[in-house]
N, C-alpha and C positions, 0 to 999 in steps of 0.2 A: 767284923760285922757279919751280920746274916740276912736273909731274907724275911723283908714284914712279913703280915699277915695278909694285909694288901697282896704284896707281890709274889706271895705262892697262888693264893687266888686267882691272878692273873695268868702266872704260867701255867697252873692246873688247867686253866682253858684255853689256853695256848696248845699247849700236849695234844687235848681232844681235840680242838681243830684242824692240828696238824693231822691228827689221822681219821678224820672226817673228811678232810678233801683230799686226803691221798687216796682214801678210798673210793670216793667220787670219783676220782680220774680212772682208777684201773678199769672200776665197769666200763668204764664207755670203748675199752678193748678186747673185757671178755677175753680173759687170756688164763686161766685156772694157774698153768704151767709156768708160765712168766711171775704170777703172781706167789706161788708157792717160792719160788728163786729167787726172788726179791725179800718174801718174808724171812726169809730162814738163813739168808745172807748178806743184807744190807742196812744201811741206816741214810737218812735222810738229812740232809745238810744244806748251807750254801743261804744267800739271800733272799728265798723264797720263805724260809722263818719270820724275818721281820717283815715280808710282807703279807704274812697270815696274822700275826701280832697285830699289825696297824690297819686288820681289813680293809688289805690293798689288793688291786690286781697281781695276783701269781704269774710269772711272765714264762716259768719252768718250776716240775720240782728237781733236783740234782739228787741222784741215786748211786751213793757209793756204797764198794761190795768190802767184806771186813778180811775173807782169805783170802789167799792168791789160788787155793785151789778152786774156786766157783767163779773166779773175776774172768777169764774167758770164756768158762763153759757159758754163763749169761750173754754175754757177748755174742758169740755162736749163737746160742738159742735165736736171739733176738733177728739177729740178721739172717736168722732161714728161715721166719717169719718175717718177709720183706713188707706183708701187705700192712702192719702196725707201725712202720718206720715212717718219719713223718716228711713229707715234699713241699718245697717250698716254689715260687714263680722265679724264674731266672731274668735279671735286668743286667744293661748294660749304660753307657751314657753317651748320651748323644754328643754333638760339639758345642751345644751350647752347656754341656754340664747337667740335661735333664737323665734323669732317667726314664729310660725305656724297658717296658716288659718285650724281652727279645722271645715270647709265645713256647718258652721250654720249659721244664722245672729240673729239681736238682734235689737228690735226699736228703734228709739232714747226718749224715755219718763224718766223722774227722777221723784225725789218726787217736782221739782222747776220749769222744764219746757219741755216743747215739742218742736222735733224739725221735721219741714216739710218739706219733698222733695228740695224742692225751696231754701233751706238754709235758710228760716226764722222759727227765732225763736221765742215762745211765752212764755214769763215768767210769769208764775202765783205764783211763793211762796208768793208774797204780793203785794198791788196797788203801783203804780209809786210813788208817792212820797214817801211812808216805801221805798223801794226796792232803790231808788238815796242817800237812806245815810246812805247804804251797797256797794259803791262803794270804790274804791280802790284808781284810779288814775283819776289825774283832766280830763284830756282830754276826759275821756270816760261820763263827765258832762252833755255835750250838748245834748238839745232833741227836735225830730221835734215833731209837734203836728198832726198828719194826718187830724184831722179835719177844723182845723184852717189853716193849711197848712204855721204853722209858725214854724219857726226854732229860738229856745231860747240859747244864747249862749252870754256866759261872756268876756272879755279883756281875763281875766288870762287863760278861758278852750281855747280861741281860739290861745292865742300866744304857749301854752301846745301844741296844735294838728302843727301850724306853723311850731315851733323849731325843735319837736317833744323831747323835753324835760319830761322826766319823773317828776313831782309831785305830791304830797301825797293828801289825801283829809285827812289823818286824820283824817279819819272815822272806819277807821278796821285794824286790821292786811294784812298786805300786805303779799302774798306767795313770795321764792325765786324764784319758777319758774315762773311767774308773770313778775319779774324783768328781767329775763334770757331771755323772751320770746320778749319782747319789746328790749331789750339791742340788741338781735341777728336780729333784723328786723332794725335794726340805730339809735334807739332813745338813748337820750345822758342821762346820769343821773347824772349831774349836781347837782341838788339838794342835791343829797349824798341817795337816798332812799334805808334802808335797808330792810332787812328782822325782824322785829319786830311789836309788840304790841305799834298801834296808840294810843293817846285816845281823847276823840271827847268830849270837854268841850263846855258845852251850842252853839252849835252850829256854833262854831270859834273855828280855827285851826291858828295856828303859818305859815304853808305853802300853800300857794295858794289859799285860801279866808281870805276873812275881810268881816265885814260886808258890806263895799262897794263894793269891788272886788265880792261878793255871786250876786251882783242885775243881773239879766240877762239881755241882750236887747234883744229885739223880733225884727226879722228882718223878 
């Protein structure tokens, strides 16, 4: 099978809006130098796809880097540009279980990524391809390439983002809240996906790839 006619139509405008609001975000940090490091070495990933597809609120974009030679120097850049790093209110819980704004805040940096004012995010715990098969759920598969300004996306990731049908990549353990979190936003879990330990045999999984169904098309 291939894609309708319909459904290039669709992801042709999928493409451009992914990079219509990617580029909405970076003005509003006015950052030339971040933005030239990002274009010429990352591609855009992660669950923020289907939620530009279903004109939904984007909650982050998720910005993986493709070499290992530019995946810290961006890193660096980013964090000696501390004033684009994004702060959030620091809470604690009371004893009855409330939360309390304890009047601090706290950056958003982990040991895996940063996150910038703008809602985008840069993932550094590993290059783009280690880091895609540490993914969870098929839908969040698909990836633009900012350079190339191509959008790679399979039959199975795009009828996944479509349906909005939950499948496994059988790549990792899947969290329940993971499950809960998708379930609570309408997507259907059909599949049956539980809360358990995937395991990810040479490369093929029983759910939502095959070695054909893995080829992406580049649109």
């Amino acid at each position: 099978m291939s894609f309708t006619e319909s459904d290039k139509t669709k992801i042709l405008r999928l493409k451009s809006s992914i990079s219509s609001y990617y580029n909405l975000q970076m003005k509003k940090i006015r950052d030339s130098s971040l933005e030239a490091l990002f274009f010429e070495n990352c591609v855009i990933s992660g669950g923020c796809i289907s939620s530009i597809f279903h004109d939904e609120a984007v909650a982050d974009i998720d910005v993986y880097c493709k070499n290992a030679k530019a995946l810290m120097t961006i890193k660096d850049y980013i964090i000696s540009k501390n004033q684009n790093i994004k702060s959030v209110e620091s809470y604690e819980l009371d004893e009855n279980g409330v939360k309390v704004n304890t009047g601090s805040t706290y950056t958003l940096i982990t040991q895996n990524a940063v996150t910038l004012t703008n809602d985008v995010q840069y993932i550094y715990m590993d290059v783009w391809d280690n880091c895609k098969k540490k993914f969870d759920f098929v839908h969040c598969m698909p990836h633009y390439d900012l350079i190339t300004q191509k959008l790679y996306i399979s039959e199975t990731q795009y009828n996944s983002i479509k349906n909005k049908i939950l499948t496994s990549t059988n790549q990792v353990e899947i969290k329940q809240k993971r499950i809960e979190k998708y379930v609570k936003r309408g997507w259907n879990n059909f599949e049956g996906v539980v809360s358990q330990e995937y395991k990810w045999a040479d490369g093929v999984s029983s759910i939502g790839f095959t070695a054909q169904e893995i080829t992406e098309e580049v649109i």
